[in-house]
C-alpha positions as CSV (number, residue, x, y, z in Angstrom):
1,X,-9.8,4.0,-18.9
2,X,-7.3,2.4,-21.0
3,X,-6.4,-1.0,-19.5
4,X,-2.5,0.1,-20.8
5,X,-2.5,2.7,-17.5
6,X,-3.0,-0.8,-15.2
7,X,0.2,-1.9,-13.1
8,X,-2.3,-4.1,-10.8
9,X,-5.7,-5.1,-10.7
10,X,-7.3,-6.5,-7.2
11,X,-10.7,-8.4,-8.0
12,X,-12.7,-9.5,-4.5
13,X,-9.4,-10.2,-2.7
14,X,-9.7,-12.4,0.2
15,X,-6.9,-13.5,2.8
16,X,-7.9,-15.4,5.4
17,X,-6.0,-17.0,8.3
18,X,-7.2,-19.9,9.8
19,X,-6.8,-20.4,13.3
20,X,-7.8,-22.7,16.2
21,X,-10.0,-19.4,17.4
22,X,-11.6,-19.0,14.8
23,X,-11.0,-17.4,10.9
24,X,-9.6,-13.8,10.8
25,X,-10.5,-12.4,7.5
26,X,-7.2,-10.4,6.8
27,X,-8.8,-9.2,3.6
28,X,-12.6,-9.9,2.6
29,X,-13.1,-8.8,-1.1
30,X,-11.5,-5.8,-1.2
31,X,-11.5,-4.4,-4.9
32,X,-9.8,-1.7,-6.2
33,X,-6.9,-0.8,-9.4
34,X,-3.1,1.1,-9.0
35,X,-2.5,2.5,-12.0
36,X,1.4,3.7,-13.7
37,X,2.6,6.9,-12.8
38,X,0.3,7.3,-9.8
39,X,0.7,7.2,-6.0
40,X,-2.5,5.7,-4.4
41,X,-3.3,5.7,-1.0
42,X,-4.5,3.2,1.5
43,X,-6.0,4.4,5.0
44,X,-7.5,3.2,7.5
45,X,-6.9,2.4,11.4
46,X,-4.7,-0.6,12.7
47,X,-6.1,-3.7,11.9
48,X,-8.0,-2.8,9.1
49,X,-5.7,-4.9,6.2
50,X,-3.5,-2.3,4.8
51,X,-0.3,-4.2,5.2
52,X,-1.6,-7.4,4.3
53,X,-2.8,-6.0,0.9
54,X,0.9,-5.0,0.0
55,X,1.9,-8.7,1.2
56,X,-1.0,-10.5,-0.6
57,X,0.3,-8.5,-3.7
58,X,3.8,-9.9,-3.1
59,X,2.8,-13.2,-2.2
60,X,5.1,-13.1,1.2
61,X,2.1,-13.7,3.5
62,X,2.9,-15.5,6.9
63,X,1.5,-19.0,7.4
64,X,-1.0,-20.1,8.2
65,X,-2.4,-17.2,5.6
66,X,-3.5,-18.1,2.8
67,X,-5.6,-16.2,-0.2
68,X,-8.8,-18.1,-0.5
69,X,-10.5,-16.1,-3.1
70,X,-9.9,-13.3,-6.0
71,X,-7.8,-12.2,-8.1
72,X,-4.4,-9.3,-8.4
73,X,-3.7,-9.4,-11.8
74,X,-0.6,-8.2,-12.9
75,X,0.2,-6.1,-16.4
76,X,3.3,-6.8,-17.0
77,X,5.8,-4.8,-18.9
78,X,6.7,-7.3,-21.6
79,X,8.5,-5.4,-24.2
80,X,7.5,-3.8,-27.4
81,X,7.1,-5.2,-31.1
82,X,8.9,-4.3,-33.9
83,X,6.2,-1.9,-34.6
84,X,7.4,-0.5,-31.5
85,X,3.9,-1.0,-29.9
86,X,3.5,-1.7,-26.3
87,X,2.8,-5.2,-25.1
88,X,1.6,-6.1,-22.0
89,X,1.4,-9.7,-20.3
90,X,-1.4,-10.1,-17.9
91,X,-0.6,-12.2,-14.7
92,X,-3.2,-13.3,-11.8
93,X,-0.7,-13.1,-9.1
94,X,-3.2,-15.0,-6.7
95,X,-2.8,-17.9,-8.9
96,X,0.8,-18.5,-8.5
97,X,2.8,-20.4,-6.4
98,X,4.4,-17.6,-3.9
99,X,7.5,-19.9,-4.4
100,X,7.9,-20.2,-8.1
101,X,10.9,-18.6,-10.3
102,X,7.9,-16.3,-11.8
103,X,6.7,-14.7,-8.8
104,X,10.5,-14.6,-7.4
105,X,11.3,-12.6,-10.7
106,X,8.3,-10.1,-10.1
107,X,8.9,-9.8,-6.3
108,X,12.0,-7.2,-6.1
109,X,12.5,-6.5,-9.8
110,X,9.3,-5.5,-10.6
111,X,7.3,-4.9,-7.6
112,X,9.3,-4.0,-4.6
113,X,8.3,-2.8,-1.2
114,X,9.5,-0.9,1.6
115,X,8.9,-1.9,4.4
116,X,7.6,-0.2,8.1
117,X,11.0,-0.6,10.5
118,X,14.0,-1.0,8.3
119,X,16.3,-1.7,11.8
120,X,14.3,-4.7,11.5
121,X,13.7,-5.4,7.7
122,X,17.5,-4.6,6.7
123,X,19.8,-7.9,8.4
124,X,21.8,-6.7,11.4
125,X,24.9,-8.4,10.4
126,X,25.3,-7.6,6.5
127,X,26.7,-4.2,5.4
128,X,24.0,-2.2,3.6
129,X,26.1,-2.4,0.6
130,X,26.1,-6.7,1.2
131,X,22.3,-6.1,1.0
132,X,21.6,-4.0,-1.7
133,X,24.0,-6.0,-4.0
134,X,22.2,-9.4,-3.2
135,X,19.0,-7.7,-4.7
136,X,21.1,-6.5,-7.7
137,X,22.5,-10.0,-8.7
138,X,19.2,-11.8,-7.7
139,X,17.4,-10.3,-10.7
140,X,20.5,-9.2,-12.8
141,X,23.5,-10.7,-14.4
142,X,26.1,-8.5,-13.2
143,X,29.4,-8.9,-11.8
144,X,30.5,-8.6,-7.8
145,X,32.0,-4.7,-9.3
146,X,29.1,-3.8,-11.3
147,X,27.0,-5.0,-8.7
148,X,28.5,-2.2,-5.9
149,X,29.0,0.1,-8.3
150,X,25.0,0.0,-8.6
151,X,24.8,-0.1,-5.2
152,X,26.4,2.9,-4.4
153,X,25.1,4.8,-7.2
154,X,21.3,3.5,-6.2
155,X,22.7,5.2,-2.7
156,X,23.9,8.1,-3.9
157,X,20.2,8.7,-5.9
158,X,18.2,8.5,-2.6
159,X,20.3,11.6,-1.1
160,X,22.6,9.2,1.0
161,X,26.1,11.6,2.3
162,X,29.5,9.4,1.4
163,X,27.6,6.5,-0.3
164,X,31.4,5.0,-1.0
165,X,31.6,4.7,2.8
166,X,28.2,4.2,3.9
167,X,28.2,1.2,1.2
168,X,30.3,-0.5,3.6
169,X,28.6,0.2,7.0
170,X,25.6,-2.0,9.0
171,X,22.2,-1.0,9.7
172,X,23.1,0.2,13.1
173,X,26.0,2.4,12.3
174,X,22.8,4.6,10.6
175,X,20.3,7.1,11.8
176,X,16.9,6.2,11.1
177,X,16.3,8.5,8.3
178,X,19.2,7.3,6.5
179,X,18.3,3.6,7.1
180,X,15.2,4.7,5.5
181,X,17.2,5.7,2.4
182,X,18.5,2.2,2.3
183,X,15.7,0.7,1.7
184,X,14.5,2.9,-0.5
185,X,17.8,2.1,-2.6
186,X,17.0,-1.3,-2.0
187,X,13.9,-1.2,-3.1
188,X,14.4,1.0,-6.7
189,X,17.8,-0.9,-7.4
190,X,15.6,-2.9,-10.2
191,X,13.5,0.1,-11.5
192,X,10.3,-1.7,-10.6
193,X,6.9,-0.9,-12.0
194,X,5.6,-0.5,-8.7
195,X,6.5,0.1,-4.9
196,X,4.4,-0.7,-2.3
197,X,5.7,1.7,0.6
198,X,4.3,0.6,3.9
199,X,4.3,3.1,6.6
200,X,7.7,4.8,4.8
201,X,7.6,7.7,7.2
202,X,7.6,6.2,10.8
203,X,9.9,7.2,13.7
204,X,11.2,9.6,11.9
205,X,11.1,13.3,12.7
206,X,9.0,15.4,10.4
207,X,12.2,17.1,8.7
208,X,13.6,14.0,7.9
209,X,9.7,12.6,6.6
210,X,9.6,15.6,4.5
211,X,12.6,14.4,2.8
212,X,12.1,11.1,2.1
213,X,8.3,12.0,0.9
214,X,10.2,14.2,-1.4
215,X,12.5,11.7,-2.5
216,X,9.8,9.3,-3.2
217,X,8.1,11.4,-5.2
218,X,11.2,12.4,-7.5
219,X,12.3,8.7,-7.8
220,X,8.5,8.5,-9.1
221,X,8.6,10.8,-11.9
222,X,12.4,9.3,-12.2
223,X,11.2,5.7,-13.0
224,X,7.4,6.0,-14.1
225,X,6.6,3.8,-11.4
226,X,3.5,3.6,-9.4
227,X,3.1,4.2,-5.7
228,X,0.9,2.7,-3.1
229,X,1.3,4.7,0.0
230,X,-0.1,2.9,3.2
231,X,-0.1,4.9,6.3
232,X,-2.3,6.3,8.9
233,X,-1.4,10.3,8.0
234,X,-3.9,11.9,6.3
235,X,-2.2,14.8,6.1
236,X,1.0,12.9,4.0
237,X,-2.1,11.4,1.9
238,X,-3.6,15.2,0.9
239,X,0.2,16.1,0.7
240,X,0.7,13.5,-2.2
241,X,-1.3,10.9,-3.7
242,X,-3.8,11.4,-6.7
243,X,-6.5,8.6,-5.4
244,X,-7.5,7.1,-1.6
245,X,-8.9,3.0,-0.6
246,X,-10.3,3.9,2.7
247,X,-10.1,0.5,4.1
248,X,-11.9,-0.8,7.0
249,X,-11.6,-4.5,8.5
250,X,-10.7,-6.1,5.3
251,X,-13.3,-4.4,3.1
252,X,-12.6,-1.3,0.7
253,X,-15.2,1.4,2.3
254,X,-14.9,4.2,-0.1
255,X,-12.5,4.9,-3.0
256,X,-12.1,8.5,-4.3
257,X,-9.5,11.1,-5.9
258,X,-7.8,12.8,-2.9
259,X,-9.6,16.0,-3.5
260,X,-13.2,15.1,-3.8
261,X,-12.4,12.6,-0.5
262,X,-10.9,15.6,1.6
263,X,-14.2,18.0,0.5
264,X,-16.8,15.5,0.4
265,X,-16.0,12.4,1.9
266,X,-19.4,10.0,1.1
267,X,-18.9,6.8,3.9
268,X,-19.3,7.5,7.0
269,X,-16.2,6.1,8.3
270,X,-14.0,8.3,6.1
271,X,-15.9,11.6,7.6
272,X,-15.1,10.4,11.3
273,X,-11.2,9.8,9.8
274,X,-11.7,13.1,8.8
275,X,-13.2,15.0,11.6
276,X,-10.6,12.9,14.6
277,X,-7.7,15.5,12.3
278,X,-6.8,18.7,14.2
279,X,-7.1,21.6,12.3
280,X,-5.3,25.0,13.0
281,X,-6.8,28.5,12.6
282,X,-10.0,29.6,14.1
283,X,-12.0,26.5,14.8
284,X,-8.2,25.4,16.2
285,X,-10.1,25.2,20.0
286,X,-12.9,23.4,18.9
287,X,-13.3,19.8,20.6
288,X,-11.2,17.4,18.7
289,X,-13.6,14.5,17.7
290,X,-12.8,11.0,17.7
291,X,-14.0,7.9,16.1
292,X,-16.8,6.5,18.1
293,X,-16.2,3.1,19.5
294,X,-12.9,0.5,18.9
295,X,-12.2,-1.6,15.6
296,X,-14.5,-4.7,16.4
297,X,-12.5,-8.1,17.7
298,X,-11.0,-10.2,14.4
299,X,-13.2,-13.5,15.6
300,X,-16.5,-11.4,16.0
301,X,-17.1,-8.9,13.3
302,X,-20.7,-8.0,13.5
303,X,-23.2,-8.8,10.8
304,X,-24.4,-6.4,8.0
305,X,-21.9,-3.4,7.6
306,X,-18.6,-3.8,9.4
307,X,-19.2,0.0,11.0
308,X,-22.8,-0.5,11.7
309,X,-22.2,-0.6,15.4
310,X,-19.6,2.4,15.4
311,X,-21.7,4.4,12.6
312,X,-23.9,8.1,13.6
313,X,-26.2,6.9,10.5
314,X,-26.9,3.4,11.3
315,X,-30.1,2.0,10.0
316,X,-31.3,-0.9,11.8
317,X,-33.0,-3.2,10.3
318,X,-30.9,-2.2,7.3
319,X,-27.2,-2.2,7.9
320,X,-27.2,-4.8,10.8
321,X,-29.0,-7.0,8.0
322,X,-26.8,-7.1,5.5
323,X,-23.3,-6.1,3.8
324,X,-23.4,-3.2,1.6
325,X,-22.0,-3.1,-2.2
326,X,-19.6,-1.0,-3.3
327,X,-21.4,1.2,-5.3
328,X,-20.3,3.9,-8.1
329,X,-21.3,7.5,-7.4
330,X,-20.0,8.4,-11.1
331,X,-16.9,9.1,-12.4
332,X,-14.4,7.3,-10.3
333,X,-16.1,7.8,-6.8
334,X,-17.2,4.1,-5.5
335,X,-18.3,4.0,-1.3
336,X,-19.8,0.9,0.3
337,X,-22.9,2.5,2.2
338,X,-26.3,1.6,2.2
339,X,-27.1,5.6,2.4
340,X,-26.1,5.7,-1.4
341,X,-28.5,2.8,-2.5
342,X,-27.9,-1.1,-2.4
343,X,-30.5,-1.9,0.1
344,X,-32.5,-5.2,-0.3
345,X,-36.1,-4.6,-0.8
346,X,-38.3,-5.9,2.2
C-alpha cells in the first residue's frame, strides 16, 4: 500500500486512566490505519474504547487520561513542490503536547469531529452562526463578513432550510436533525483531511439518519476527506464504510473490508455482534441471539483473551493463559484469536 493513501496511523495505542481504584485501560494497544477517501468503521459494545480512540487522536482526553504508550502518526498534507509532487509531513500525534499551537492547528482545521449529542456539544447561549464563525477565524485569517458568509454557505452545504436565518438562531431553537447539520457545518468549515464522526446518527429518527448518512457521504466525495464512523449500528456500517476495527475492551479484535466481515466474520466476538442482529424474511422468527455474558468490570479484566470468559470457543489452558496477537489472515484481514494460530508452545 502506498504510504501517500495514509491520513493516520495508530501504532499499539494505549490510554490509560489512573484512578484511586485501580488503572482502567481506555485503550490497550490497539493498532490499526484510516486511509484518504475512505470511511472506516469502529464497532463494538459500550465500553469498549471507541470514543476514546477519536479523542486520543485529537488529543482532548479528560484528565486524569493520559496516553502512556504508542504512536498516531499523522500524514499531513503539506503542499506540493514545484515539480508539483505531493509532499507529505509525518506527525506522531502522541508525542505532542495536546496544548501546543501544532496540535491546536490540526484539531478543527484538519481533523475535526462530530460529536455524539450536539444539544450538548454546541454552547446553549451562542447562535450557531457565533459558533461556526469562531471555528472559521480560529484557523483562518478572515474577516467578521467573510467569516459568516462561510458560515452560512458551510450551512447551506449540509441541506440546512433558510441558513441566512438559521445563522442567527441558538441550539435550542433547532430540531435535532438540524442541530446535527450544525455540527456537521462545524465540523467541514476547514475542509479537514479527516472527520472522526462519533455516534452521528443518535436520537434521531431513521428518515432524518438517512439524510445525514447521505450527507456525509456526499461531503466525502466533496472534500476527499476520510471518515471514521463509530457507532453501535451494524446495519449503518454494511450501509457505508469500506473497512471495520471491531473493538473490544481497548483491544482491536478483528479488522476486515466490510464485506468479507459481514460473510465471514473470523473472531468470535464479531460473529456474536453479528448473530444478536435481527434479520427479516424467513428465518425472521427464529430466536434472536444475544451476546453471552456482560462486558467484564474496567478494574478486573480477566487474564489471557479479553472474551475468553464470554467466548463459545474458549480454550482453556490456552486463551485464559495468555493475550492473543493480532494476526494477518492475508490480504488485509488481521483478527486477534488464538483459533487462527499465535498460541505459545507448551
Amino acid at each position: 500500500m502506498n504510504n501517500q493513501e495514509l491520513i493516520i496511523e495508530v501504532n499499539n495505542l494505549k490510554t490509560y486512566f489512573k484512578l484511586d481504584e485501580g488503572t482502567v485501560k481506555a485503550i490497550d494497544g490497539a493498532t490499526f490505519n484510516i486511509r484518504r477517501g475512505e470511511t472506516l468503521g469502529l464497532v463494538g459494545e459500550s465500553g469498549c474504547g471507541k470514543s476514546m480512540i477519536a479523542r486520543s487522536i485529537l488529543r482532548i482526553i479528560d484528565p486524569p487520561g493520559k496516553i502512556v504508550d504508542g504512536q498516531i502518526l499523522f500524514h499531513r498534507n503539506a503542499g506540493f513542490t514545484d515539480g508539483g509532487k505531493h509532499v507529505e509531513k509525518v506527525i506522531d500525534l502522541a508525542k505532542i503536547n495536546p496544548n501546543s499551537p501544532e496540535m491546536r492547528a490540526i484539531r478543527g482545521a484538519e481533523i475535526a469531529m462530530i460529536f455524539q449529542e450536539p444539544m450538548t456539544s454546541l454552547s446553549p447561549v451562542y447562535t450557531i452562526g457565533n459558533q461556526i464563525i469562531e471555528a472559521i477565524q480560529l484557523h483562518r485569517p478572515v474577516t467578521n463578513e467573510q467569516a459568516r458568509q462561510e458560515a452560512i454557505d458551510a450551512l447551506r452545504r449540509v441541506g440546512m432550510s433558510l441558513p441566512e436565518r438559521r445563522v442567527d438562531e441558538y441550539p435550542h431553537q433547532l430540531s435535532g436533525g438540524m442541530r446535527q447539520r450544525a455540527m456537521i457545518a462545524m465540523a467541514l468549515s476547514c475542509q479537514p483531511s479527516l472527520l472522526l464522526a462519533d455516534e452521528p446518527t443518535t436520537a434521531l429518527d431513521v428518515t432524518t439518519q438517512a439524510q445525514i448518512l447521505e450527507l456525509m457521504m456526499r461531503l466525502k466525495r466533496e472534500f476527499g476527506m476520510g471518515i471514521v464512523m463509530i457507532t453501535h449500528d451494524l446495519g449503518v456500517i454494511a450501509e457505508i464504510a469500506q473497512r471495520v476495527v471491531v473493538m473490544y475492551l481497548g483491544r482491536v479484535a478483528e479488522i476486515a473490508d466490510v464485506r468479507s466481515l459481514f460473510h465471514d466474520p473470523r473472531h468470535p466476538y464479531t460473529q456474536a455482534l453479528l448473530k444478536s442482529i435481527p434479520k427479516v424474511g424467513r428465518r425472521a422468527r427464529v430466536r434472536l441471539q444475544s451476546v453471552k455474558g456482560m462486558v467484564p468490570n474496567p478494574y478486573d479484566r480477566p487474564n489471557g483473551c479479553l472474551f475468553h470468559p464470554r467466548c463459545p470457543a474458549f480454550m482453556p489452558g490456552v486463551c485464559d493463559r495468555s493475550e492473543p496477537p493480532l494476526i494477518s489472515l492475508g490480504g488485509e484481514r488481521q483478527v486477534s484469536c488464538f483459533l487462527y494460530g499465535g498460541a505459545e508452545k507448551s
